[in-house]
FIFIVO-500624 format. One record per residue: residue in one letter; x, y, z of N, C-alpha, C in turn. Coordinates in steps of 0.001 Angstrom, whole numbers, padded with zeros to 6 digits, always signed. Example, Ala and Ser with C-alpha at 12.3 -4.5 7.8 and 13.67 -1.06 7.14 Angstrom:
# residues 2
a+013190-005690+007800+012300-004500+007800+013200-003300+007800s+012850-002250+007080+013670-001060+007140+012900+000030+007870
# end
This chain:
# residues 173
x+124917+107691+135454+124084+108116+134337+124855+109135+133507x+125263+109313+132671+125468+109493+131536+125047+111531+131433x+125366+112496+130319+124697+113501+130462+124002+113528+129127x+123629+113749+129050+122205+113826+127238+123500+114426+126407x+124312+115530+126798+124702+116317+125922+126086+115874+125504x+126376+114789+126241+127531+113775+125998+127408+113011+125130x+125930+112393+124857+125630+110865+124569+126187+110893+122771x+126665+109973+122859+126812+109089+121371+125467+107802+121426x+125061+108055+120091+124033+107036+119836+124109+106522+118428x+123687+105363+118361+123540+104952+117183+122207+104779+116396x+121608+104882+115416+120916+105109+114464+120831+103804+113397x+120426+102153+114042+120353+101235+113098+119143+101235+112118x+119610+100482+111098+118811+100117+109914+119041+099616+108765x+118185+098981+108198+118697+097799+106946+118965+098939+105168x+117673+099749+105963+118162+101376+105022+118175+100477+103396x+116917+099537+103048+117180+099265+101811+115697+099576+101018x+115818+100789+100821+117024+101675+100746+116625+102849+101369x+117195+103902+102049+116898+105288+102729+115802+105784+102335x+114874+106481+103134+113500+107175+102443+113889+108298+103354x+112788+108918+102740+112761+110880+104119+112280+110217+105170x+111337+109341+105822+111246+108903+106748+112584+108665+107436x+113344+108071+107089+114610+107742+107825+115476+108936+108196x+115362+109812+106882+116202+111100+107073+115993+111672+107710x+114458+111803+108154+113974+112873+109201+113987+112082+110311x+113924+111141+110835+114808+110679+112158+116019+110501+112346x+117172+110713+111162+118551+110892+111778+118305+112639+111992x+117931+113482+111554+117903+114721+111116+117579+115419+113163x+116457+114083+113387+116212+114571+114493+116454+114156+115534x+117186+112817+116040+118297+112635+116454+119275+113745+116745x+119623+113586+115598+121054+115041+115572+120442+116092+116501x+119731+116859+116083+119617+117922+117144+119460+117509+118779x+119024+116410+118882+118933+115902+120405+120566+115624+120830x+121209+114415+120341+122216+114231+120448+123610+114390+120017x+124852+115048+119980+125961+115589+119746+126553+114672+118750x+126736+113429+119081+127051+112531+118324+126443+111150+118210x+126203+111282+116330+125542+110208+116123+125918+109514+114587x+125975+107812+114869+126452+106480+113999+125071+106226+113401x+124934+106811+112187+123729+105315+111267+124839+103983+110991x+123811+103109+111524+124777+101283+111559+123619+100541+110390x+124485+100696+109449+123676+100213+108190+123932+098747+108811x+123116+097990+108710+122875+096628+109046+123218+095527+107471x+123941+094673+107662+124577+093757+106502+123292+092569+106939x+122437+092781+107026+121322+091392+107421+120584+090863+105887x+120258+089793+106491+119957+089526+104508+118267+090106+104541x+118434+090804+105465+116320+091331+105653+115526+091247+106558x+114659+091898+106559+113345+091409+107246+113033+090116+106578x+112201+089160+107223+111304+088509+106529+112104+087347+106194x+113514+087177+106113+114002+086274+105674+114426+086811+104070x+113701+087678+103467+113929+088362+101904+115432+089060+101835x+116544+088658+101188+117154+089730+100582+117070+090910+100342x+118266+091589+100597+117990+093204+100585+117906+093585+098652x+117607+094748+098347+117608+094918+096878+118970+095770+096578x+119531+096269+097615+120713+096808+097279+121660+095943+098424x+123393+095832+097662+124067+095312+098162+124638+096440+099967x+125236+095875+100909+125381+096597+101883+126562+098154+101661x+127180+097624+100525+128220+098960+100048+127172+100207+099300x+126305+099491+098736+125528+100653+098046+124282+101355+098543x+123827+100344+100276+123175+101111+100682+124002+102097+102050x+125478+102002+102094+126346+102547+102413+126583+104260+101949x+126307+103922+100479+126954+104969+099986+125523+105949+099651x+124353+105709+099626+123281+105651+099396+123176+107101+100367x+123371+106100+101612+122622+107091+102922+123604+108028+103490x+125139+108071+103037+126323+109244+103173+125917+110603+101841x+125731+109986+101260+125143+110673+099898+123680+111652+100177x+122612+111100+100694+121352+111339+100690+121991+112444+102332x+122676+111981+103480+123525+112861+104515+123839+113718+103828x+124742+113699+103111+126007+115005+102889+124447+115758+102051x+123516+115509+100760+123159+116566+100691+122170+116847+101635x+121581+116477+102662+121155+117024+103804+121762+118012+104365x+123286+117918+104712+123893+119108+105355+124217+118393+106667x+124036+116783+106585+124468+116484+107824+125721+115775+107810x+127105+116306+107458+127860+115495+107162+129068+115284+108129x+128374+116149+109368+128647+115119+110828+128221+114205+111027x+127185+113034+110619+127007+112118+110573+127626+110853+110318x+127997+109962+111455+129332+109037+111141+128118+107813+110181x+128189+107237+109321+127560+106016+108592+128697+104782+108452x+128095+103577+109173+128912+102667+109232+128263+101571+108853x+128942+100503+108113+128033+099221+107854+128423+098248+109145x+127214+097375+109503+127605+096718+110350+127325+095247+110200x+127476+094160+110734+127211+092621+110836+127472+092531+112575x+126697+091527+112462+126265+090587+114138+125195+091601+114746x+125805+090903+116193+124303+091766+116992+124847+093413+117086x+123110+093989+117227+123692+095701+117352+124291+096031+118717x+123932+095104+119711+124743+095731+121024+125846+095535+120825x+127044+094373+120221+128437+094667+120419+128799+095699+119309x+128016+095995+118065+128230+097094+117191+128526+098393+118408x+127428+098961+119071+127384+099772+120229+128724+099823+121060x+128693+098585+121601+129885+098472+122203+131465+099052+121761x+131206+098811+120569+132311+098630+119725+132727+100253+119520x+131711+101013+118825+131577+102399+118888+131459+103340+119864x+131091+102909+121212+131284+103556+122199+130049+104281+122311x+128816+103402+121959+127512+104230+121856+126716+103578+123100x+126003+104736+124009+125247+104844+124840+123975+104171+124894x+123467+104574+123752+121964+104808+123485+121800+104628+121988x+120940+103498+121785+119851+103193+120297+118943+103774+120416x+118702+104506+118882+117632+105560+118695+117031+105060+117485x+115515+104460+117847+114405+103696+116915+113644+104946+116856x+113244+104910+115151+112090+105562+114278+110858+104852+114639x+109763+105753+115042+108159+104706+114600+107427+105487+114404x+106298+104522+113649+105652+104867+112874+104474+104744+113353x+104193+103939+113832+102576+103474+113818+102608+102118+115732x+102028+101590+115825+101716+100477+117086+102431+099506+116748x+102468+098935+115567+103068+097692+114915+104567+097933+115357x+104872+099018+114748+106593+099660+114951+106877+099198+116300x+106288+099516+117564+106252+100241+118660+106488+098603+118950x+105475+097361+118882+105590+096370+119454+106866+095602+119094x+107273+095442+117750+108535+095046+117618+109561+095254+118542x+109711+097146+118022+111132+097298+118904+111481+097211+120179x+110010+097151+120830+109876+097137+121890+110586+095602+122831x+110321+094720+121727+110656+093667+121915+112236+093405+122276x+112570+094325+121095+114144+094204+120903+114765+094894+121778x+114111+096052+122004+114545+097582+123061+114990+095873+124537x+114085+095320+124739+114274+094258+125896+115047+093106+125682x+115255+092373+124397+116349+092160+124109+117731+092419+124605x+117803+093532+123939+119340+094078+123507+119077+094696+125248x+118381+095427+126143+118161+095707+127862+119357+094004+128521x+118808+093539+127893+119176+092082+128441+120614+091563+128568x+120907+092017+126639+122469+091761+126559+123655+092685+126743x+122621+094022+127167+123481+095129+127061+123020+095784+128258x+122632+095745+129470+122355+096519+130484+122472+098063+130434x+123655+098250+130098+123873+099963+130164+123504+100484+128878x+123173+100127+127930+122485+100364+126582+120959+100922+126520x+120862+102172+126653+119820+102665+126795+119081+102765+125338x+117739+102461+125182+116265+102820+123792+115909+103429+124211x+116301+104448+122879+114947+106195+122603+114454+105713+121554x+113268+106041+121795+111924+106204+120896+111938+107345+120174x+111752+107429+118988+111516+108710+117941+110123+108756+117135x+109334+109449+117279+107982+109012+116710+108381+110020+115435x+107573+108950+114327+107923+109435+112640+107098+111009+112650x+107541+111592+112193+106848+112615+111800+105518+112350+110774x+104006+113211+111236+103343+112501+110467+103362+112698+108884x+104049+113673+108265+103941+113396+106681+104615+112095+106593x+105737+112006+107254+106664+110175+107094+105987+108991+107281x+104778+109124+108326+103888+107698+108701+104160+106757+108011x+103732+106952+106706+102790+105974+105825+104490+105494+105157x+105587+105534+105018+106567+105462+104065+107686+104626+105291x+108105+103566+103896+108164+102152+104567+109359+102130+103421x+110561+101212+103280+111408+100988+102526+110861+099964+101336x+110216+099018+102280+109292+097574+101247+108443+098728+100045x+107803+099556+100773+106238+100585+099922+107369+100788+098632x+108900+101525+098403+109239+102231+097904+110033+101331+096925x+110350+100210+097771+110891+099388+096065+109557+098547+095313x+108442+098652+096372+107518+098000+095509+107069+098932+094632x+106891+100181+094845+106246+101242+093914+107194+100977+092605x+108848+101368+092688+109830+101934+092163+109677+100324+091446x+109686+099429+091700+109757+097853+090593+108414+097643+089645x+107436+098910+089885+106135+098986+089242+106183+100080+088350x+107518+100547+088541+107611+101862+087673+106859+102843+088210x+106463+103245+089375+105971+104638+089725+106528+105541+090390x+106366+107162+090335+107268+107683+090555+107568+107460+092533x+108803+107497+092707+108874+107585+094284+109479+108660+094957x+109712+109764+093755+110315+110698+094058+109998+111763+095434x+108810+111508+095587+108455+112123+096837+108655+111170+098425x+109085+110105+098413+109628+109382+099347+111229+109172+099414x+112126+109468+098525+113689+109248+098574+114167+110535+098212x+115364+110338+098090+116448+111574+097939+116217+111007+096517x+117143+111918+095889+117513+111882+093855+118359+110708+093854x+119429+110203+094452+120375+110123+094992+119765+108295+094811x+118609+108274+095817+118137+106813+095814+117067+106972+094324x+116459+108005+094003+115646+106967+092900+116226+106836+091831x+117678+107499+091656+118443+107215+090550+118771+105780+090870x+119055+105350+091860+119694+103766+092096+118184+103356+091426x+117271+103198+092335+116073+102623+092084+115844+102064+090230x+116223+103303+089793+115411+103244+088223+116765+102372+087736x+117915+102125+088121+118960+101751+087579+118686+100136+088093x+117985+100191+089106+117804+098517+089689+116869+097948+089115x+115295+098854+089055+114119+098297+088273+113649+098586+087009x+114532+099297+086807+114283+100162+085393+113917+101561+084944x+113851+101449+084024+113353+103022+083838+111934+103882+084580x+112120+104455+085011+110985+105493+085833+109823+105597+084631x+108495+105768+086044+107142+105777+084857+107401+106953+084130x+106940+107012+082927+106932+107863+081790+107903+108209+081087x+109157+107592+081269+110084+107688+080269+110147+106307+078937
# end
């Protein structure tokens, strides 16, 4: 077994595009663990849907929305295939899932047994969202931001400048 204060973990997600929800689970991560990989995921989506940003720009997105956090020990890597040989690859211990709500919980849960399966020594931590984060979802924030409303209270500057540059101009301008 491993010591907590050793562990490298990784931090996946499709991150299209970063919200404070996300930030505040790498944010809190970090203080648990010494070293930690966000593995931006190159997947074409949930759902089968395309992402709205390409994988370089939600790359640069979430190093950006990091560094002005102050977390710029934070390694950010894009990744493709499955996340256990990503893990493998990086020398990471332990996947560390955000949730939100029951729905969250049954998914990953799924996957947490999954990836148990293909990865034996690959340990899932659970991170429960903080509750101002609950309700804030990546889908909520490009649907708002493609309706023109403000989303400024769910992203960094950083993302709703992309946003207004992807869907257009922000409400009231």
């Amino acid at each position: 077994m491993s010591d907590v204060g050793q562990t490298h973990v990784v931090v996946p997600g499709t991150f299209d595009p970063v919200t404070f929800g996300h930030l505040d689970v790498i944010q809190r991560t970090r203080r648990l663990f010494p070293r930690v990989t966000v593995a931006v995921a190159a997947s074409v989506g949930k759902r089968g849907v395309g992402t709205a940003f390409t994988l370089d720009e939600r790359v640069q997105m979430l190093r950006s929305a990091l560094n002005a956090e102050g977390l710029r020990d934070v390694d950010v890597q894009p990744f493709t295939g499955l996340l256990v040989d990503f893990c493998t690859q990086v020398g990471a211990s332990a996947v560390v899932k955000g949730l939100r709500a029951m729905t969250d919980f049954e998914y990953e849960l799924q996957q947490a047994g999954l990836n148990s399966h293909l990865a034996p020594d690959l340990e899932s931590v659970f991170v429960m969202s903080s509750p101002e984060y609950g309700y804030v979802s990546s889908s909520i924030v490009r649907e708002l931001a493609s309706l023109g409303s403000d989303v400024s209270f769910l992203v960094p500057p950083v993302v709703e400048e992309a946003l207004v540059r992807h869907y257009g101009t922000a409400q009231g301008e």
